[in-house]
N, C-alpha and C positions, 0 to 999 in steps of 0.2 A: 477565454471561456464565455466571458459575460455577452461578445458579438455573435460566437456561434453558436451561444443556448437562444437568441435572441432569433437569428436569421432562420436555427429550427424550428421554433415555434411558428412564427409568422409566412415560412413560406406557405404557397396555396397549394391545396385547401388549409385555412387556416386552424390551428390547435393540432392535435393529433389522434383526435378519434373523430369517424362518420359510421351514420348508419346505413346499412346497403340492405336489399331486401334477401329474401331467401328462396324464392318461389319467383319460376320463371313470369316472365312482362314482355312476351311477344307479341301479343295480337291483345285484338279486343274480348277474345273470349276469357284468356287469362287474367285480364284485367276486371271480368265479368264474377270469376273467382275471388279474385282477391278482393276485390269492394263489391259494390251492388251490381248485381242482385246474391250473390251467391254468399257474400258475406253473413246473411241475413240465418243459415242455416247453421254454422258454429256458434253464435249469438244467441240461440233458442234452446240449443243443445246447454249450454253450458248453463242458464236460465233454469235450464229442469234441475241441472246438475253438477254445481258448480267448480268441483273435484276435476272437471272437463277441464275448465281453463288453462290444464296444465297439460291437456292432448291437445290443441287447437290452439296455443300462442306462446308468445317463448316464456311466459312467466317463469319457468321452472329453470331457466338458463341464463336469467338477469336477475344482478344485483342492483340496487341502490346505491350507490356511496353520496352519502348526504355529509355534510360539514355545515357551519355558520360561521368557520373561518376563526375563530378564536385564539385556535393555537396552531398555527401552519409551521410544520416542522420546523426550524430555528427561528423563524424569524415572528413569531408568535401572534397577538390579535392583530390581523391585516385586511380582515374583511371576506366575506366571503367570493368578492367579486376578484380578491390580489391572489384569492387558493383556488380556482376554477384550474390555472394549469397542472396544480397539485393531484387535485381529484383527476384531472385528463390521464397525466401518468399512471394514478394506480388503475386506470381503466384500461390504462395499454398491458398493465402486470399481468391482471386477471384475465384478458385474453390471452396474451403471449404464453402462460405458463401455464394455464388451466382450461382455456378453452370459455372461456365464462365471457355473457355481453354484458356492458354496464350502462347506464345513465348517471351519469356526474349530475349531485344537484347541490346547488347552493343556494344557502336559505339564510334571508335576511331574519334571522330570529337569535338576540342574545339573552330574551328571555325562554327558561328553561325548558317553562308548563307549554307556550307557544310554538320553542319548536318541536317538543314532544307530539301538541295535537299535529303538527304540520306531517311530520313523518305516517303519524299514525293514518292519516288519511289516504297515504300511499298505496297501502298492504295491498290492496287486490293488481297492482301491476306491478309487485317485483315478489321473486321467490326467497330473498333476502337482504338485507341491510348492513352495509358497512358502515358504520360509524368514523367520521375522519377530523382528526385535529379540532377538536372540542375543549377548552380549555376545563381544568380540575378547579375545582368539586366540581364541578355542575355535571360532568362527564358521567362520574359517576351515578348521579341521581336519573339522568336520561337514557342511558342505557339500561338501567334498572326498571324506570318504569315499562321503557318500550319494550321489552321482554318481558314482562306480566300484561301488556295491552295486546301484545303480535301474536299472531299464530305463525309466524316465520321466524328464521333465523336471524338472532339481534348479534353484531358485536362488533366491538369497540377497537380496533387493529393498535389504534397506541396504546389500549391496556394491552390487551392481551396477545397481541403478537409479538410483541417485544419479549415478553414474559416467556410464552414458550418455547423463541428461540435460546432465549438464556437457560432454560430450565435443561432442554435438547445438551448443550454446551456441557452444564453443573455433570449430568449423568454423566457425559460421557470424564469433563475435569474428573471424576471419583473414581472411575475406570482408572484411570492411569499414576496417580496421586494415592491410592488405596485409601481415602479417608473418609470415614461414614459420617453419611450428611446430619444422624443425631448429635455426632461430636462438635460439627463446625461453626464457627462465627461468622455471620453476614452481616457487612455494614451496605447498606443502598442508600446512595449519594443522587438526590431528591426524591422527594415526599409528593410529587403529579400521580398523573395516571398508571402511567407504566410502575413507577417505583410500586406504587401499593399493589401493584397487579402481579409485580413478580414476589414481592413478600407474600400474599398472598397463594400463589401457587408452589413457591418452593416446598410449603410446610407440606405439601404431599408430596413430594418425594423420599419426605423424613426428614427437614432438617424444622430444628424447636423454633416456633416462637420465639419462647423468652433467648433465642440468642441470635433474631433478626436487629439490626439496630439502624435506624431510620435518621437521614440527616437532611435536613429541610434549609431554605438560604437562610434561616435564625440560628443553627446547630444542630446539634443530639434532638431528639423527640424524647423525652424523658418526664417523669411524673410532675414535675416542679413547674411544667412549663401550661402557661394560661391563656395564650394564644391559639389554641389546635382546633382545628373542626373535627368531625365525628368520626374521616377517616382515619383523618391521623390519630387519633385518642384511641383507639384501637392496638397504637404499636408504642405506645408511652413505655417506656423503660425506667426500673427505680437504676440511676448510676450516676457515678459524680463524670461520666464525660459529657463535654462540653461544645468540644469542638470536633471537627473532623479527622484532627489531629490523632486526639485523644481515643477516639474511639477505633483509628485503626490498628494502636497498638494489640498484636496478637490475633488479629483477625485472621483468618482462614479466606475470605474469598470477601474482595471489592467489586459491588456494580454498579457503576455509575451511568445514570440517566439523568445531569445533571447541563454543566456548561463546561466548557476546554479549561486546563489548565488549576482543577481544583485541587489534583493529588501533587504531591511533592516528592522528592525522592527519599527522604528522611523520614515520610509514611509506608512506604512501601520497603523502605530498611526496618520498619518495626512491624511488618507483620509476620505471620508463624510463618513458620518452612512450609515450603511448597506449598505457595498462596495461588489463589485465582484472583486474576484481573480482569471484569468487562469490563472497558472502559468505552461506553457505548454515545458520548454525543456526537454529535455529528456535526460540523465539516471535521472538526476535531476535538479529540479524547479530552479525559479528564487528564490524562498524563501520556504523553506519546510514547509509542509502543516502542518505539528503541531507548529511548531514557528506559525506562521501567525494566526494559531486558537485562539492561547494562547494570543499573543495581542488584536486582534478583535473578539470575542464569538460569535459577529454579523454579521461576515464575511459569505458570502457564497463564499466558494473554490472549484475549479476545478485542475486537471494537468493533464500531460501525463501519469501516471502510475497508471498499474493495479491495486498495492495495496493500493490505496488513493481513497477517494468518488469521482465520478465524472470525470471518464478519459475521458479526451477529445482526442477522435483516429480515426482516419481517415480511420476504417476497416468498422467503422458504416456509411461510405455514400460511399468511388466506388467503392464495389460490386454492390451494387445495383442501384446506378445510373446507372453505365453501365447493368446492367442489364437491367430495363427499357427504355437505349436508345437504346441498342440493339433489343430490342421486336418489338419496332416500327418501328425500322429502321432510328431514327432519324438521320441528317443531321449534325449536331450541337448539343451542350450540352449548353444551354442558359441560361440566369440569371434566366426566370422562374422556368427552372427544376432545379435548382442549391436552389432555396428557397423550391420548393415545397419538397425537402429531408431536407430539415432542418425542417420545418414545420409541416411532419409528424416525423420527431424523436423528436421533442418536445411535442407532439400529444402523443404519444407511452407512453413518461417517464409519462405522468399523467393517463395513466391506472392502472389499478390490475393488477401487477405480477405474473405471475402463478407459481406453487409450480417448475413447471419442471425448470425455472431460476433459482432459490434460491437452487435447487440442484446444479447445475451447478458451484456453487460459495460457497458449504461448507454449504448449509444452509439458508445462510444471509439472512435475509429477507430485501424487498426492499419495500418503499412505498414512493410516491411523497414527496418531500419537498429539504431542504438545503443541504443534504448528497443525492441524487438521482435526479438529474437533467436529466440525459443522461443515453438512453437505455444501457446492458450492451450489449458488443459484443456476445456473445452465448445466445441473446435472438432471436429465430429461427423466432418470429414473425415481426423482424425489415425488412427482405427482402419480406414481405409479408404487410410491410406499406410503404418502400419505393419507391422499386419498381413499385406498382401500382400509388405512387404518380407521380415519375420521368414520366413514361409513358404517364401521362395524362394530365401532363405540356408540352409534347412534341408535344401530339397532340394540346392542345390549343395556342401553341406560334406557329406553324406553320411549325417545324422542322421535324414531321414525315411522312414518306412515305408509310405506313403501318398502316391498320385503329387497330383499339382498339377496343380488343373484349369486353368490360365491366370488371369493377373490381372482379364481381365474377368467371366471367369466365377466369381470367386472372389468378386471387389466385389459381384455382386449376390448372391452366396448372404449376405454378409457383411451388408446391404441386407434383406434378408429375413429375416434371424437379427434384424435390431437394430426390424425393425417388428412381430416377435409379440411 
């Protein structure tokens, strides 16, 4: 693997994304359009009117994805110049699956305020901003700001992508487990970005608070404890557990966004019937998925990897969120639109599969239940349910600027976009 992720990368052209122009470059007159003299008339236009920038350049069809490289998916602060190929992949996602242009940027700034001003100086060339591998707290705090500074769409794909894949999963685990999510117990095995993102988001689907329980590399997050920052003091628990152990006794549902090998089978013997397992690190789980099978036969399991039922990946929601909030123009990426893409990939997974998926994947056939929770990612129809979902959350919370043509009329420009 390690020679031929090495000899892809490097063949020529080198990394994996180029920009190519869009507008013919035959002659000198076309060239006459595209720069001087002619350039000189959408420049003036948009001067009077600066709403224009989004008729006369592709603002409205490029994101950002900016990092400083801090937390580069497992392999954590590496620089922003060792996450350059990180950010190239998710610019290959966003086109391959949405249709979306990117510019990878990486920025030498591991203070906060510096890279906050850095980003914010961007705004007038991108129509939104992904936030990539930022290490916690500070993740928190700059995406926070940059979304009170932006008039575009700010967000943070390791909070919150992760989170609504999982969330996608929980609705549909409840479908099939019939247990309501005020009754159940959540233990989420780390306290980063995502962990708090999906504490955070489950309590709208219904599930309490006081019965999220948070386990950080010291233990339990619990009242007694005097080391926490502000997000964790947040999910403090009065309870004598201590350990990861201790708190999985009885649990209803494990997520872990944590490192390989934290759960054990003696933990997952002690939780309640018909438990839910993400067990979401990556290259590998907190607990492998056939161990965990093998103890619990009742278990419904999720992870991060392709080759396990039920990968929970974060390719299934920000293309096409941002797709969606790009359409409209939204302002903001709100809790609304952030449920309404869970809600439709949950929606999605309890359809017929069509035979074109089940090619895609060797055949396998897919039908709703405990091994198929979550759409798969080369299912062509997921940016043709979430996107009109994101879209229509944007207009009803109040964030878009840009009316909505209707869902059918949307699906075929959506349809049109994905066949040039």
């Amino acid at each position: 693997m390690r020679e031929k992720s090495l000899e892809y990368h490097s063949l020529h052209p080198k990394g994996k994304i180029q920009v190519v122009p869009t507008k013919p470059t035959r002659d000198s007159f076309d060239l006459s359009l595209a720069y001087s003299p002619g350039v000189a008339y959408p420049c003036l236009e948009i001067k009077e009117n600066p709403d224009l920038v989004y008729e006369y350049t592709n603002k409205g069809n490029l994101v950002g994805i900016i990092t400083n490289g801090t937390a580069i998916l497992g392999l954590g602060d590496i620089g922003p110049a060792a996450g350059k190929p990180v950010m190239e992949g998710k610019a290959v996602l966003f086109k391959k699956f949405a249709g979306i242009d990117v510019f990878d940027i990486e920025v030498d700034a591991k203070d906060p305020d510096d890279f906050i001003k850095t980003v914010k100086m961007l705004e007038p060339t991108f129509g939104g901003i992904n936030l990539e591998d930022i290490k916690a707290p500070e993740s928190f705090y700059i995406e926070e700001e940059l979304i009170k500074a932006m008039n575009i769409p700010v967000f943070h794909d390791d909070q919150h992508g992760t989170a609504i894949i999982t969330v996608a999963g929980l609705l549909n685990a409840f479908e099939i487990n019939k247990k309501r999510p005020s009754d159940v117990k959540l233990v989420v095995c780390g306290a980063g970005a995502a962990g708090i993102a999906i504490a955070e988001l489950v309590q709208h689907i219904g599930i309490r608070k006081e019965h999220i329980f948070l386990v950080d590399t010291k233990g339990v997050i619990h009242t007694e404890r005097t080391d926490l920052n502000s997000t964790k003091q947040k999910y403090v628990q009065k309870t004598n557990a201590r350990t990861l152990a201790d708190v999985m006794q009885d649990a209803d549902i494990f997520v872990g966004v944590s490192v390989a090998d934290m759960v054990t089978e003696d933990m997952v013997k002690s939780m309640a019937p018909n438990p839910v397992i993400f067990a979401l690190a990556n290259p590998d789980p907190e607990i492998p998925y056939a161990v965990a099978k093998k103890v619990r036969p009742d278990i419904i399991m999720g992870t991060g990897r392709s080759d396990m039922p039920n990968q929970v990946n974060n390719v299934l929601g920000f293309p096409f969120i941002f797709r969606g909030a790009l359409d409209v123009r939204a302002k903001h990426i709100t809790l609304e639109m952030k449920l309404a893409a869970a809600r439709a990939l949950a929606e999605l997974a309890r359809m017929d599969v069509p035979d074109a998926v089940s090619l895609a994947y060797g055949g396998e056939k897919f039908v709703f239940g405990p091994d198929y929770l979550i759409p798969k990612p080369f299912d062509q129809r997921v940016l043709y349910h979430v996107a009109p979902a994101v879209a229509e959350a944007a207009v009803q919370s109040g964030t878009a600027r840009r009316p909505y043509p209707g869902r059918e009329n949307y699906v075929s420009f959506l349809e049109g976009l994905m066949r040039s």
